[in-house]
N, C-alpha and C positions, 0 to 999 in steps of 0.2 A: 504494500500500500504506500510507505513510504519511501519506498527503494530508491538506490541512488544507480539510474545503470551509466556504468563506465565504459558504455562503451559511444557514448554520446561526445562527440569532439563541441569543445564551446571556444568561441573567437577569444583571442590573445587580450587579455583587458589593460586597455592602453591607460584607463587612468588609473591604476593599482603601479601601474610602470612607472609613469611620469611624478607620484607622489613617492614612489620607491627614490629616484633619481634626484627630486629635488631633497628629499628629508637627508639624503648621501652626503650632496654638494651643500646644504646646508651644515651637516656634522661638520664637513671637511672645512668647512669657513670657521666654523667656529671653533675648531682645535686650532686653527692657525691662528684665528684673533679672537683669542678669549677677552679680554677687553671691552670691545666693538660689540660682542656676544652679551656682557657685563650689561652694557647700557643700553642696549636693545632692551633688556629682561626690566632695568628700568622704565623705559619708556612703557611697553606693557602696564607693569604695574600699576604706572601714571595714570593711562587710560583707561585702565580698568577700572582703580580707585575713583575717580574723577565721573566716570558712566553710573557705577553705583552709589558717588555721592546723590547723583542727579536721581536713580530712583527711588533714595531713599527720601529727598525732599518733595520728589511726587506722591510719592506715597504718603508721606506728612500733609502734602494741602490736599489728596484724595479722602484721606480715613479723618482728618480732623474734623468735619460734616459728621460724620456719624458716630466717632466714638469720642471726640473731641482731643483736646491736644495732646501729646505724644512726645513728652521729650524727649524722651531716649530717639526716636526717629530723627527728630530734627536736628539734633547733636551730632546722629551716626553718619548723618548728612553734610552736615555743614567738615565734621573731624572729616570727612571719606576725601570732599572737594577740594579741602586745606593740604593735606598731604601729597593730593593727583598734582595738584599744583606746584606744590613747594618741590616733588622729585622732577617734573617737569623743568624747574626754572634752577634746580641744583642737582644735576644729575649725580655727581660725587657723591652728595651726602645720601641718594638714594640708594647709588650704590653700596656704600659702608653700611648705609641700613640693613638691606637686605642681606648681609656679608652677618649682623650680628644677629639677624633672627635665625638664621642657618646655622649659628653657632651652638642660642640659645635653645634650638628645637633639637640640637643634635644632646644637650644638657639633660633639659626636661626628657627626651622619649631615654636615652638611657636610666635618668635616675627611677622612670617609670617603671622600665624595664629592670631593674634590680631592685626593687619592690616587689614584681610581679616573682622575680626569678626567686627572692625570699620566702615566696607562697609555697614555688615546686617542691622546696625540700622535704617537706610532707608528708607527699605523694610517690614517694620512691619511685622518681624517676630517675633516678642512676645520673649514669655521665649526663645528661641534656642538663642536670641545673648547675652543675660546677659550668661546663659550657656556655648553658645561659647567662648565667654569673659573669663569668671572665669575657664576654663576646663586649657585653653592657657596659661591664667596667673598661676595655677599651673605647668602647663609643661614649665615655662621659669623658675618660682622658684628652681623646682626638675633639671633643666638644669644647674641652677649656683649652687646646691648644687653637682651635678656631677662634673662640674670644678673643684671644691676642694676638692673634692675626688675620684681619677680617680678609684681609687682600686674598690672601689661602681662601680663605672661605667662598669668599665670590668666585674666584677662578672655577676651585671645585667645584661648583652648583651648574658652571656655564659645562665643564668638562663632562660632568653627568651627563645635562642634555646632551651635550653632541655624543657620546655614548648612547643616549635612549636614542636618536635621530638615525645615529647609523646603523643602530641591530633592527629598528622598526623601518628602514628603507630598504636594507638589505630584504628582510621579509617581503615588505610589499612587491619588490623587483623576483622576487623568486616565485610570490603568489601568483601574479602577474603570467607569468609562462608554465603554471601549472593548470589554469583556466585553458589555454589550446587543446 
């Protein structure tokens, strides 16, 4: 009923190719100018922040009719548009920004994560919670050594993406020629 026959040829899928080839030449830009890569991810940011300031003060003059005023709305609106702005018109400082909440998120999920890993020991789960243990305790280390070097931190975040860009292009180009 739901069978899949293989033996059915389907055309070459040109846009599975085309996004394989640009997500490639994208990593590949972005390994060689991590940087350029850096302030892109700001600008993002910017516009993103900056979009959901705007829905969230729509949303403040839509709901304030019916449930009336909403501060936390208009705050989260007005902080969202401050910020779009200010990384827009100080790209540096957005960058360092985002340089220390990558530090700080790498902080928070490990000490998270060796709270959690304190739970396993319980459970006798053998070697996974000494492992858990020691994986977390290196990701709060590599965390504080982010904090003091935001610079590391930003690069690495750009270096991830062109990592995720190039295993997910390489896919999409191989998906691509498995469709003929």
């Amino acid at each position: 009923m739901f069978g899949y026959d293989s033996n059915v040829r389907h055309e070459f899928d040109w846009v599975a190719f085309l996004a394989g080839v640009v997500s490639v030449l994208l990593s590949i830009f972005l390994f060689r100018n991590p940087g350029k890569g850096l302030k892109g991810l700001v600008v993002i940011f910017a516009v993103v922040s900056i979009m959901q300031g705007i829905v969230w003060l729509s949303m403040y003059a839509g709901f304030h009719r019916i449930f009336g005023p909403s501060w936390t709305t208009l705050i989260s609106g007005i902080f969202d548009l401050v910020v779009g702005i200010f990384f827009l018109a100080n790209n540096q400082l957005g960058a360092l920004t985002i340089s220390y909440l990558v530090a700080i998120w790498f902080i928070v999920d490990s000490v998270i994560g060796i709270v959690f890993a304190w739970h396993l020991r319980f459970f006798e789960t053998g070697w996974y919670f000494f492992f858990n243990l020691l994986l977390n305790i290196l990701g709060l280390v590599l965390g504080v050594m982010l904090l003091f070097q935001p610079e590391v931190a930003g690069l690495s975040t750009i270096w991830l993406i062109a990592v995720y860009m190039l295993v997910f292009g390489i896919n999409e180009i191989v998906l691509a020629f498995m469709h003929r």
